[in-house]
C-alpha positions as CSV (number, residue, x, y, z in Angstrom):
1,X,0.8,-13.6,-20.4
2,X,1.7,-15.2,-16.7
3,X,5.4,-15.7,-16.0
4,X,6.0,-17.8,-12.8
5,X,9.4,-17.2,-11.4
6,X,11.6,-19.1,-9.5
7,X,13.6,-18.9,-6.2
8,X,17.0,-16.4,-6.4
9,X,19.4,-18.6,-4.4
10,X,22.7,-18.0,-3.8
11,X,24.9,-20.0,-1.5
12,X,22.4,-22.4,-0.7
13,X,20.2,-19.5,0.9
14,X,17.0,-18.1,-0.4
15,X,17.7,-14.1,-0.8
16,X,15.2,-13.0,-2.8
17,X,11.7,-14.2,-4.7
18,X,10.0,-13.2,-7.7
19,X,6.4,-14.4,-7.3
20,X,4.6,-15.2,-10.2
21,X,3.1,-12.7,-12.8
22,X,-0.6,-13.0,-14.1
23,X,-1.8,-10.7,-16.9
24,X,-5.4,-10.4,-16.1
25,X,-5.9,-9.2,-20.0
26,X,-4.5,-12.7,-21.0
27,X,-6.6,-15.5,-21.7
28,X,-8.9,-16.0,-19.0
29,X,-8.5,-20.3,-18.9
30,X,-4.6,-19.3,-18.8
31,X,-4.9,-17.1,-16.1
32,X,-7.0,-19.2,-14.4
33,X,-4.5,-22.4,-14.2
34,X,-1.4,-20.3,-13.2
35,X,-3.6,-18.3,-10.5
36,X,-4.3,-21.3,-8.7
37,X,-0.8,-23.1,-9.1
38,X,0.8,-19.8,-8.0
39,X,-2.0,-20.4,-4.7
40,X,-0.8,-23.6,-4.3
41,X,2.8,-23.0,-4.4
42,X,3.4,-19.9,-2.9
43,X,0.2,-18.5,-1.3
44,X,1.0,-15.0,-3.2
45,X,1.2,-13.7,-6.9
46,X,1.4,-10.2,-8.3
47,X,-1.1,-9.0,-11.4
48,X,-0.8,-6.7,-13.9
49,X,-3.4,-5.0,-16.1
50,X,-5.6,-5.0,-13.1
51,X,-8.0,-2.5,-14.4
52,X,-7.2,0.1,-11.2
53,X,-6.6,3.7,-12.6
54,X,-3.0,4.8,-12.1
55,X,-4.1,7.7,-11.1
56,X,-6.3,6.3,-8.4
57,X,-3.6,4.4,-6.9
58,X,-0.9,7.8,-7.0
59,X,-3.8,10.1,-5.9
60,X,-4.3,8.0,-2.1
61,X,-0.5,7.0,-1.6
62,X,-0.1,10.7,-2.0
63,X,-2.7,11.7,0.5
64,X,-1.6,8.4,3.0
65,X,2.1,10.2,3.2
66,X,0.5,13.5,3.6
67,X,-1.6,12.3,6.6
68,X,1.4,10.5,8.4
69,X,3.8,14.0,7.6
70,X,1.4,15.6,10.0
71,X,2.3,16.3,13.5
72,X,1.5,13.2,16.1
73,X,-1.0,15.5,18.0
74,X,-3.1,15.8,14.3
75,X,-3.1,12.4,13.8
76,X,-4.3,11.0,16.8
77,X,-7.1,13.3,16.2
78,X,-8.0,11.1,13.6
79,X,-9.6,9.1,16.6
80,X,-7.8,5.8,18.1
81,X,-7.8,2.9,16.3
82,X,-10.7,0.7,18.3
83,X,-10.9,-0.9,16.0
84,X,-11.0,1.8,13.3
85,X,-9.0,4.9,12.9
86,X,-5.5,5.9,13.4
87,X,-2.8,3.7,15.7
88,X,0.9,3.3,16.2
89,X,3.1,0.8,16.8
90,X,0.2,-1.2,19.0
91,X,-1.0,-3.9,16.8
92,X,-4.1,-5.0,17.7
93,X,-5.0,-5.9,21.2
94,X,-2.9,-8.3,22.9
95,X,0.5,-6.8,23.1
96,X,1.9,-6.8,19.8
97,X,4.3,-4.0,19.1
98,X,5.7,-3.0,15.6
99,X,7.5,0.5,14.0
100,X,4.6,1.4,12.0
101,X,1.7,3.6,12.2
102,X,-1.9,3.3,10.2
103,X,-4.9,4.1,9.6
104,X,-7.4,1.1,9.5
105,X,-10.8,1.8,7.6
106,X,-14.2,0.0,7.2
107,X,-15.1,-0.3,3.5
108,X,-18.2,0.6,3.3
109,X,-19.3,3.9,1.8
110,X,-21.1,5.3,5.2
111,X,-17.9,4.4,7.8
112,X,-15.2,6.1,4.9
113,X,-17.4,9.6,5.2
114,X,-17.6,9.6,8.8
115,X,-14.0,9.0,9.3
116,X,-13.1,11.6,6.4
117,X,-14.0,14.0,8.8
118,X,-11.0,13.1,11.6
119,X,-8.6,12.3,9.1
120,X,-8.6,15.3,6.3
121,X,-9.0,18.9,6.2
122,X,-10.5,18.4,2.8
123,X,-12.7,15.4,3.7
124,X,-14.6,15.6,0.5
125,X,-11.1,15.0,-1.4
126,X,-10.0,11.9,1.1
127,X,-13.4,10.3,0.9
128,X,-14.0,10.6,-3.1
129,X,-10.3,9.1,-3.6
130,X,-10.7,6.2,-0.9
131,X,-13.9,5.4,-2.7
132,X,-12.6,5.3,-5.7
133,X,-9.8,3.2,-4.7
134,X,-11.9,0.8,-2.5
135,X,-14.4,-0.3,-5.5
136,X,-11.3,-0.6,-7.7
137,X,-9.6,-2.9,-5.3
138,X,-12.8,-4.6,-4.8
139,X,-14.1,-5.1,-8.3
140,X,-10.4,-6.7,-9.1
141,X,-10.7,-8.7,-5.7
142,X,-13.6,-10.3,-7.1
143,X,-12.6,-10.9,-10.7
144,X,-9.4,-12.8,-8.9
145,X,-11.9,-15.0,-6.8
146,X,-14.1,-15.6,-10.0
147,X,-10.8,-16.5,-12.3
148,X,-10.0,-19.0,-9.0
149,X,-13.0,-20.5,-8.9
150,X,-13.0,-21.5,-12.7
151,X,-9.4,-23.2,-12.5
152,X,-10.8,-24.7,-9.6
153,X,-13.8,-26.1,-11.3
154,X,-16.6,-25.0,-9.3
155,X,-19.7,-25.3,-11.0
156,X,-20.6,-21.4,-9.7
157,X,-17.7,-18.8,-10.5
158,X,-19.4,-16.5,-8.1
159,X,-19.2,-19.0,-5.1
160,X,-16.4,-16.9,-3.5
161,X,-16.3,-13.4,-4.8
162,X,-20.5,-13.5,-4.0
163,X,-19.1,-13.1,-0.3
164,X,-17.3,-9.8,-0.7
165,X,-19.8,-8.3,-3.2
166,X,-22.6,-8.4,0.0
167,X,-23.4,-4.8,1.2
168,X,-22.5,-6.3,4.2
169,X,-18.9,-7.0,3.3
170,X,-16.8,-7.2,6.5
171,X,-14.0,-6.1,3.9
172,X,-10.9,-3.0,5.5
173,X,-8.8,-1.0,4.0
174,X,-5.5,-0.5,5.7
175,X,-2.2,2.0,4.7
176,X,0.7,1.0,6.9
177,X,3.7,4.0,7.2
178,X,7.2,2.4,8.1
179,X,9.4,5.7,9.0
180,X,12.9,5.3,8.3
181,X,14.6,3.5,11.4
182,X,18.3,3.8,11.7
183,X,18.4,1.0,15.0
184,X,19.2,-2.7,14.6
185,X,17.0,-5.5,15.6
186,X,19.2,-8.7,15.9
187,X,16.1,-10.9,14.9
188,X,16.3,-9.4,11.9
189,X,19.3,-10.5,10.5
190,X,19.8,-7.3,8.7
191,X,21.9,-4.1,10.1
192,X,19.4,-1.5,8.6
193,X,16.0,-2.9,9.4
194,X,13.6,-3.8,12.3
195,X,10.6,-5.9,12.0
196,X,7.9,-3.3,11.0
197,X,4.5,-5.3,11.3
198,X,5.5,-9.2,12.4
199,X,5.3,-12.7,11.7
200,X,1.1,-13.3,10.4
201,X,-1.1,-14.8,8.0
202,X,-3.9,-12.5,6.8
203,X,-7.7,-13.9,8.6
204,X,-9.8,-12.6,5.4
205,X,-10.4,-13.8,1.9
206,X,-7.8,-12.6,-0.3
207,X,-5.4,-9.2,0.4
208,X,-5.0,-7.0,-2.6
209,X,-1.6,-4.8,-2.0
210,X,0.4,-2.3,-3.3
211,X,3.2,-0.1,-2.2
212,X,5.5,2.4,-3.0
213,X,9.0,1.6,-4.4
214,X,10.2,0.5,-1.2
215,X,11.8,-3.3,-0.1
216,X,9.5,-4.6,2.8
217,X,8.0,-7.4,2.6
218,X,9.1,-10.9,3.4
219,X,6.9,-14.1,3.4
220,X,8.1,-17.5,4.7
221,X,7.4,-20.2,2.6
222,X,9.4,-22.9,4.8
223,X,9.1,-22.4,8.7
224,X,12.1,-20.6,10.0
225,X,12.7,-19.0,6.2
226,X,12.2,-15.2,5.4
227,X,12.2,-14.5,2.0
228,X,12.4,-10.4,0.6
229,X,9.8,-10.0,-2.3
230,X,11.2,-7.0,-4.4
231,X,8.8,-4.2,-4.6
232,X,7.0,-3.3,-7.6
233,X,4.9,-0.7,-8.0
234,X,3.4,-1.6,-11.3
235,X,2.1,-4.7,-10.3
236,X,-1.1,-5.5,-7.0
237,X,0.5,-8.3,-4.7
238,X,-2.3,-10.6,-4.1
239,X,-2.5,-13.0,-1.0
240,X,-4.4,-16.0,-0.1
241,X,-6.1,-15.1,3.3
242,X,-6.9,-17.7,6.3
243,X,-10.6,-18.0,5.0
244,X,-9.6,-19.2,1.1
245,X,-7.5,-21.7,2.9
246,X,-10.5,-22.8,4.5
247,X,-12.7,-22.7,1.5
248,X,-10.1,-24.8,-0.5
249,X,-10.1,-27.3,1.9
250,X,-6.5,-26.3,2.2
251,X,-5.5,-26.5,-1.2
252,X,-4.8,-23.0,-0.9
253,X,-2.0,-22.0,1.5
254,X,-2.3,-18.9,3.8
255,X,1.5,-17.9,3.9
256,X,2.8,-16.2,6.9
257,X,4.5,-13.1,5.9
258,X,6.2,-9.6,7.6
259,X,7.3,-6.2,6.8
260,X,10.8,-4.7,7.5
261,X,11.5,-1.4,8.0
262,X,14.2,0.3,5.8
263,X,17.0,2.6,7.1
264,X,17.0,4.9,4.2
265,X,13.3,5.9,3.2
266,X,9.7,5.9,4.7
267,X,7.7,2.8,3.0
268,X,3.4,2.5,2.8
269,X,1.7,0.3,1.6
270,X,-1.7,0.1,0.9
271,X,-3.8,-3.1,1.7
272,X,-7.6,-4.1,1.0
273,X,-8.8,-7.2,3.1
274,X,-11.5,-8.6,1.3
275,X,-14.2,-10.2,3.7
276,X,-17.7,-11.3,3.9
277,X,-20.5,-10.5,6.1
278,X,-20.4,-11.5,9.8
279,X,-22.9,-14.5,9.2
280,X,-21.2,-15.5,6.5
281,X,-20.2,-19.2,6.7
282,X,-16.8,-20.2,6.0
283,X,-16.8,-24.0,4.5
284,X,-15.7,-25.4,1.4
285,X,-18.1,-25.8,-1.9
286,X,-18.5,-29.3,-2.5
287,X,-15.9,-29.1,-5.5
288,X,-13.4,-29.1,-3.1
289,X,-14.2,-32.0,-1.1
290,X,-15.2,-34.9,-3.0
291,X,-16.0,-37.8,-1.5
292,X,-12.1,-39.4,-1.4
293,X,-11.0,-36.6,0.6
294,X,-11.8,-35.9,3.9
295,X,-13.1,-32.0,5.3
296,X,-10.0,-31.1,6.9
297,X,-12.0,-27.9,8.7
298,X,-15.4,-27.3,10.6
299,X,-18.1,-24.8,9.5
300,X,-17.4,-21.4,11.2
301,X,-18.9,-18.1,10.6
302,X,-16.7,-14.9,10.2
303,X,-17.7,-13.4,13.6
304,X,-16.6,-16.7,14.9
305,X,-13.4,-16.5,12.9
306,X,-13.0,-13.0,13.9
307,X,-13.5,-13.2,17.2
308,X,-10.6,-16.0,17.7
309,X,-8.2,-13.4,15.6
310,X,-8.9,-10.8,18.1
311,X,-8.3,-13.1,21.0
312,X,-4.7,-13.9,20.1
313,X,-1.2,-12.3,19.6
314,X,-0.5,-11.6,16.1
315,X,2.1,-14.6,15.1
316,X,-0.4,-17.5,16.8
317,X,-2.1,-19.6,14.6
318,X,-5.8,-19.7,14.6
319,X,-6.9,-22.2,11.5
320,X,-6.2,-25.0,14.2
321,X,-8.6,-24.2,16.1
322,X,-11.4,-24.8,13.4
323,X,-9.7,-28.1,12.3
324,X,-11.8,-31.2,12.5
325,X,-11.1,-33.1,15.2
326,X,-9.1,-30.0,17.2
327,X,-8.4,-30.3,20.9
């Protein structure tokens, strides 16, 4: 069954959203249609009966909060984030400053040993869990894309899930920790939360998220209009990532989204980036731009792609720089 809910409004002002539901045990043509109207709509959707072990999920939010609990000297042992490893409140390279601390890890089998070895003092225990967990994540990433694809109607279902499933897979795995924070920030508009991790759309191919019972994330699906999105631990929180927007010729909407910090508990949340190789070649299958509608992006590669993310602060937006015609 997939339940699309509305908008909570009261007084005229958007305070809440329920994004819409997909049972990935439902019918697969039903899943399909609400998958990409939910992607068209709102840029997120949550699924259920994802196929990722409960137990898997408990097992590495339980070792995450163990890791931050330990003393600041431990964890920057864990090497600094360049890109990989453990940082704080520095967000990537250009300035950006948030309250939250994370470790950022590459995907791939080899990079999660090595780095068990900074981060654990069972390493064998972090790296069979985050294993586990990353070809979960990663198996359901590609069953969204393949779902996608078919209520898309592209004549391969494997056209975008074919780019994360390469050894070569430019796809992370990030848990964020947002401590408690007691201070006000007036941007916020809230007297018992700061901006965590701020205003961004997500560069990759789709974001598969969870966290633990704790209120956090906001997207903006007007400019100017943050909107909470509950928690719910049962359910993934999927996003449509700067690339899909590409791919769907912008039928597909990246959404730009943030995460608060709460006053009265610590929140993590756990987030897969799925992404294809370096070489890879973002541009849409031919599906998605028949002959009536113009390309509305040029051919880039992921390295390209990447390399303009890195070169800009975190809210800037980097999908006009690969529009046709772009000055």
């Amino acid at each position: 069954m997939v339940v699309a809910s509305p908008h909570s409004i009261r007084n005229e002002k958007i305070v809440s959203i329920d994004l819409p539901m997909v049972d990935l045990s439902a019918e697969r043509s039903v899943a399909s249609q609400l998958i990409v109207k939910a992607c068209e709509e709102f840029g997120f959707f949550k699924v259920i009966n994802h196929g990722v072990p409960p137990e898997t999920i408990a097992k590495l939010e339980q070792l995450g909060l163990g890791f931050f609990a330990k003393p600041v000297a431990q964890k920057k042992q864990a090497t600094p984030a360049s890109p990989f490893g453990y940082g704080c409140k520095n967000i990537g390279l250009n300035g950006d400053m948030g309250e939250v601390e994370y470790l950022l890890l590459n995907a791939s089998p080899p990079s999660i040993s090595q780095m068990s070895l900074h981060i654990s003092n069972d390493p064998s225990d972090f790296r069979s869990t985050v294993r586990e967990y990353t070809e979960a994540v990663k198996k359901l990433a590609c069953e969204i894309l393949e779902v996608m694809a078919e209520g898309l109607g592209t004549a391969d279902a494997r056209v975008f899930s074919r780019m994360i499933r390469d050894d070569d897979s430019d796809s992370v795995l990030r848990l964020n920790h947002y401590p408690p924070c007691k201070e006000r920030d007036m941007s916020s508009q809230s007297p018992s939360c700061k901006v965590g991790f701020g205003e961004h759309s997500d560069p990759q191919i789709l974001t598969i998220l969870t966290s633990n019972d704790v209120g956090g994330l906001q997207i903006s699906p007007q400019d100017g209009v943050w909107v909470p999105v509950p928690p719910d631990p049962s359910a993934f929180c999927v996003n449509v990532g700067d690339a899909l927007q590409v791919m769907t010729n912008g039928r597909f909407q990246s959404v730009r989204h943030r995460a608060m910090t709460n006053s009265h508990k610590s929140r993590l949340s756990m987030a897969y980036f799925a992404a294809p190789s370096l070489n890879a070649w973002i541009v849409a299958p031919p599906v998605m731009v028949p002959p009536n509608t113009p390309s509305l992006y040029r051919p880039f590669t992921w390295a390209e792609y990447k390399r303009a993310t890195y070169s800009l602060r975190l809210g800037d937006s980097r999908i006009r720089l690969f529009k046709q015609n772009s000055v």
